[in-house]
C-alpha positions as CSV (number, residue, x, y, z in Angstrom):
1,X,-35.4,44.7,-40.7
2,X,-37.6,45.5,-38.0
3,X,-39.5,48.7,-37.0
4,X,-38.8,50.5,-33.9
5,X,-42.7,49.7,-32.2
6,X,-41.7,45.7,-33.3
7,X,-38.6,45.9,-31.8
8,X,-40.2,47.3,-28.4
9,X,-42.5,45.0,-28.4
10,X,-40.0,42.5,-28.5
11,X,-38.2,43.7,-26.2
12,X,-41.0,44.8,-23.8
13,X,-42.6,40.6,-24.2
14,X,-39.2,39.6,-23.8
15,X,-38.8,41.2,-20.3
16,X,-42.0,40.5,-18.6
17,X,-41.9,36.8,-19.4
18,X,-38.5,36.6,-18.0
19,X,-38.7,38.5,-14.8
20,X,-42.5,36.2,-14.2
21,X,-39.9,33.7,-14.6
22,X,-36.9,34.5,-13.4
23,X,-37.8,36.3,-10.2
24,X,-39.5,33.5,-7.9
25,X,-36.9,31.0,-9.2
26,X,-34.0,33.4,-8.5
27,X,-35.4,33.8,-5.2
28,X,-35.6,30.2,-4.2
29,X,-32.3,29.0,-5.8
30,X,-29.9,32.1,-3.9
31,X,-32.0,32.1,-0.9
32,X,-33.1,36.0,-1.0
33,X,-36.5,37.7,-0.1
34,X,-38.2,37.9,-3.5
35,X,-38.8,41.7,-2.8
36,X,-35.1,42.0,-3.1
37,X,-34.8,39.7,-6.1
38,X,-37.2,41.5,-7.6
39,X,-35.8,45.0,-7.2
40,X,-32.6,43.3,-9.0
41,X,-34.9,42.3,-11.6
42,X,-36.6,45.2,-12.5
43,X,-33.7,47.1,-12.4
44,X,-31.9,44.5,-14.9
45,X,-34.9,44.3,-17.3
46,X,-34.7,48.4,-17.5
47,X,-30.8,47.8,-18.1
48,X,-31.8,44.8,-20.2
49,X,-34.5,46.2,-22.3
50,X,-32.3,49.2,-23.4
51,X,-29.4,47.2,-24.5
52,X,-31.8,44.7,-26.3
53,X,-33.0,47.8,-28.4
54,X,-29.9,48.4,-29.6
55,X,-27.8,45.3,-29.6
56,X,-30.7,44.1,-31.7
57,X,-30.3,46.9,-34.3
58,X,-26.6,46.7,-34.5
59,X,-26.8,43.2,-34.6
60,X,-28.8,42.7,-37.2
61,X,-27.1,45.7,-39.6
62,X,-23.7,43.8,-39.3
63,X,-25.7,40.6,-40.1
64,X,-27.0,42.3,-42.9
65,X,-24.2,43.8,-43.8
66,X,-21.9,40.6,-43.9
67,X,-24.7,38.1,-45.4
68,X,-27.3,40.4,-47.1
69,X,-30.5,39.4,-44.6
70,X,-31.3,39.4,-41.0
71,X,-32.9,35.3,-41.2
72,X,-30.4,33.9,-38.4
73,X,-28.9,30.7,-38.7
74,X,-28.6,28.6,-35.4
75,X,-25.3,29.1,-34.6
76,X,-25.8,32.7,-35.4
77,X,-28.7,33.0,-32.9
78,X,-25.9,31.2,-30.5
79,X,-23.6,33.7,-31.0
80,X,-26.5,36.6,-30.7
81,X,-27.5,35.3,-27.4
82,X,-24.0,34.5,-25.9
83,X,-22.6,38.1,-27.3
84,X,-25.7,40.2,-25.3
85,X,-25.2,38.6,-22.0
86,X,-21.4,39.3,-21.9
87,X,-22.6,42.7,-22.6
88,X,-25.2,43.2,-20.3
89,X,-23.2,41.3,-17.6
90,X,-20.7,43.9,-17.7
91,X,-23.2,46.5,-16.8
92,X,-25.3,44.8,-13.7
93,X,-22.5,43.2,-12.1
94,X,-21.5,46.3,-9.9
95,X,-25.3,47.3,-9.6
96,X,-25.9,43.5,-8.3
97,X,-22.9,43.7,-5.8
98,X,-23.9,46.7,-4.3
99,X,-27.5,46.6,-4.2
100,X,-27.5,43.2,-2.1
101,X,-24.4,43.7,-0.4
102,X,-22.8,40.8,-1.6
103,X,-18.8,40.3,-2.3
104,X,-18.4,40.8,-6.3
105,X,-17.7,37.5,-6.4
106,X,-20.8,36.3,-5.2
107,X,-22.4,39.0,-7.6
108,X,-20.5,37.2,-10.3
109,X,-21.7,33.6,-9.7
110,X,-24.6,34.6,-9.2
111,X,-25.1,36.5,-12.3
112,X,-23.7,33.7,-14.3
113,X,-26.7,32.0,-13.0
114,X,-29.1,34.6,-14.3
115,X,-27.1,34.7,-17.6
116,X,-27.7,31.0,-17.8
117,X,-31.2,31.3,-17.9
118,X,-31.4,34.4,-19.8
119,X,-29.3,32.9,-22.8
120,X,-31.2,29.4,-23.0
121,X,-34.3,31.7,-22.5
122,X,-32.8,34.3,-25.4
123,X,-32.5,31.8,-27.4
124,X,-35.8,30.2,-27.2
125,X,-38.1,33.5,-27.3
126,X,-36.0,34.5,-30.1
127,X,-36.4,31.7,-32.0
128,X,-40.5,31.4,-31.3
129,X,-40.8,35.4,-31.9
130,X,-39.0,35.3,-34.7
131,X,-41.9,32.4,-36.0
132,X,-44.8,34.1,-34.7
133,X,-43.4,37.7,-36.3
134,X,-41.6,36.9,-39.3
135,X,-40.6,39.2,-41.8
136,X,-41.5,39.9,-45.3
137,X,-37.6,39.3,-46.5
138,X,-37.8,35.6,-45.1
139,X,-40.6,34.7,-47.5
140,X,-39.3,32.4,-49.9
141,X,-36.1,31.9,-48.0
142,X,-35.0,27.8,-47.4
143,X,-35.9,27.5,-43.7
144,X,-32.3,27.3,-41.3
145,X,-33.8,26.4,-38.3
C-alpha cells in the first residue's frame, strides 16, 4: 500500500493539475468571472484533497481485502473514479449553490459538468501515477491495464 507522504503527494499533484485545468475552462464553458470559479475551485480541491486521502485508503484496504493486492484492474479504476465523485458531489453541491447564488439545480448541472471532467481526469492521472509510482507488490504481477 501506499505511505501517507505518497499518498499526499498524490493527492496534492492531483489537485493542482486539475484546478490549472479546470478553472479557465469552467470559466469559459458556464460563463462566470474566473475569480469566482476559482474560489469554487480552491474550495473544492480542499474538499477534494481530504476525501481523496481517505477514499484512497479505504479504497484500497477493501480492494485488498476482497482480492489480496491494491494493482487495479480497469473496470476497478472505473468504479474507483465513479464511486469518489458521487461522494464528493454530495459535499460541494450546497457549498456550490450558495457560494454563486445559483438555484441547486443549476449547482447540480453544473457540477455534473465538473464531475465529468474530474472522473475522465481521475482516471487518467490515476492510471499514469500509478506507472510513474508503482509499487513494490506489482513487481512480477501480469500487467491489467
Amino acid at each position: 500500500m501506499r505511505s501517507p507522504l505518497d499518498r499526499l503527494r498524490h493527492a496534492l499533484s492531483f489537485e493542482i493539475i486539475a484546478l490549472l485545468i479546470a478553472v479557465p475552462l469552467g470559466a469559459a464553458l458556464f460563463h462566470m468571472p474566473v475569480h469566482d470559479i476559482g474560489v469554487v475551485g480552491v474550495v473544492s480541491a480542499t474538499l477534494a484533497t481530504l476525501w481523496n486521502l481517505a477514499y484512497n485508503a479505504l479504497f484500497d484496504r477493501v480492494l485488498r481485502r476482497l482480492t489480496g493486492t491494491t494493482a487495479k484492474t480497469p473496470r476497478q479504476r472505473i468504479v474507483h473514479a465513479v464511486l469518489f465523485e458521487v461522494g464528493l458531489l454530495v459535499v460541494l453541491l450546497p457549498f456550490m449553490a450558495w457560494y454563486l447564488g445559483i438555484s441547486v439545480w443549476q449547482a447540480l448541472v453544473m457540477d455534473l459538468g465538473f464531475a465529468a471532467f474530474y472522473m475522465g481526469y481521475a482516471l487518467v492521472f490515476n492510471w499514469a501515477y500509478d506507472r510513474m509510482f508503482p509499487l513494490p507488490e506489482w513487481q512480477g504481477r501480469p500487467a491489467t491495464d
